[in-house]
N, C-alpha and C positions, 0 to 999 in steps of 0.2 A: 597331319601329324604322324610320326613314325618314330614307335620304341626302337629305341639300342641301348646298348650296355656298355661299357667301357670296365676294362682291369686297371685299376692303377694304385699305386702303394701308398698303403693305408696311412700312412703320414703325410702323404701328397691330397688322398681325399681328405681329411682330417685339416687342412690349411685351405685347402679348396671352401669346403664348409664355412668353417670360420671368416674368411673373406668375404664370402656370400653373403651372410650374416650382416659383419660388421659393413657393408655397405651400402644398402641393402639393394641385390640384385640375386635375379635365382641363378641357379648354380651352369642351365642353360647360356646364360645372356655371359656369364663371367666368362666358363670354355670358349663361347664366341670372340669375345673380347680377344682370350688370351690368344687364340691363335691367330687372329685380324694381325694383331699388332707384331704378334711374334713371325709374322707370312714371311718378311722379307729375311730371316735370320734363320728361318727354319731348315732350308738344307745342311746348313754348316751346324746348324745344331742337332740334328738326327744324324750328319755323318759321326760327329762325334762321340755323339750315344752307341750308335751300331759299333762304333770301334769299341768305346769300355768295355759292350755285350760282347763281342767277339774277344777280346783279351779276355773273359770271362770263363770262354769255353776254349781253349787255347787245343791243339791236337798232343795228344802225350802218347809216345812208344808206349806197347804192351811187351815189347823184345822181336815184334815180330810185323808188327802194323801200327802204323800212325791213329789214333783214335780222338775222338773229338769228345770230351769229356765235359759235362755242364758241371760247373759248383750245384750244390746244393741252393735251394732258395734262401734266400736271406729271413730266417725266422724274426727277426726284429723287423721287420718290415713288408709284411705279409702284404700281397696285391687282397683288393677288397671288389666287388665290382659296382661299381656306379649303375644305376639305372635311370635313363633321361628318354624324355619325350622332343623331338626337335620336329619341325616344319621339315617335310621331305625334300626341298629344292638345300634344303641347309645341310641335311645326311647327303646329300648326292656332290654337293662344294667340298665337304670333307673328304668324301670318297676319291674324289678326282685330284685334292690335293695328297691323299696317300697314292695316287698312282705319281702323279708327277714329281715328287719329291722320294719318291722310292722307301716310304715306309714301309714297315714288315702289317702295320696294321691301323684303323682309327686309334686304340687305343694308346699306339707308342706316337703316334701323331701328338696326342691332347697332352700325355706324357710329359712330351719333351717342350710342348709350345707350354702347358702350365707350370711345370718347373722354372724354365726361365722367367717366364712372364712375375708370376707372383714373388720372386728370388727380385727383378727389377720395382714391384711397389714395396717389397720389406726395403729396399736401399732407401725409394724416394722417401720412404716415410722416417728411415733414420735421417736420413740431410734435411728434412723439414723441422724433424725434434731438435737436432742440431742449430740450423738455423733460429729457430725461437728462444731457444737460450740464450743465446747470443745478443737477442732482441729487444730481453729486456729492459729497459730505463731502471737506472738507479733512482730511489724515490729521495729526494734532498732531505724529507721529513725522518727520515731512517737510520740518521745516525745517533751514535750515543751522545 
């Protein structure tokens, strides 16, 4: 086993959690999940992120030199940091998928695979609610 940490915004652990919870799987097994499933979409969704980030910090004239100027952090949504215990051969699959995908780190890895990931079961779980409404039978015994 081998500790790591992960940063990630407190409303992203905060559904993390609760997902966990409500399923029940630890919070290990879910990050796994989400990035299994999210592998084959994950370039195109880290380049997209690294773009937001970068139009984030866009270069602005001082009158004199081009400067690369960060926003401030988003105080609504402060990074918190995760701390997980994962089997070592699983921290080394991570690692080698942030070199071949060209992530800045593990953390915007899990990031960008659990944003998506969990953003895809709040859908499935709306079209399943959706669907049983729908499902109902009219009871014949129920009218006036």
């Amino acid at each position: 086993m081998q500790a790591i940490s992960l940063s990630v915004p407190a409303s992203l652990a905060a559904q993390w959690k609760t997902y966990s919870q409500e399923v029940p799987r630890s919070l290990v097994d879910v990050m796994l999940d989400a990035v299994a499933a999210t592998r084959p979409r994950l370039p195109v969704l880290l380049r997209a992120h690294q773009a937001a980030l970068r139009e984030k910090t866009r270069p602005v004239s001082d009158g004199t030199f081009m400067r690369t100027v960060p926003q401030p952090k988003r105080l609504e949504d402060p990074y918190v940091t995760m701390p997980l215990r994962l089997l070592a051969t699983n921290v080394d699959v991570l690692d080698a998928m942030v070199h071949e995908m060209a992530a800045e780190s593990r953390s915007q890895l899990v990031v960008v695979a659990l944003t998506a990931w969990l953003a895809d079961r709040r859908a499935e779980e709306q079209v399943y609610a959706e669907q049983l409404e729908l499902e109902v039978p009219e009871d014949p015994f129920d009218r006036p």
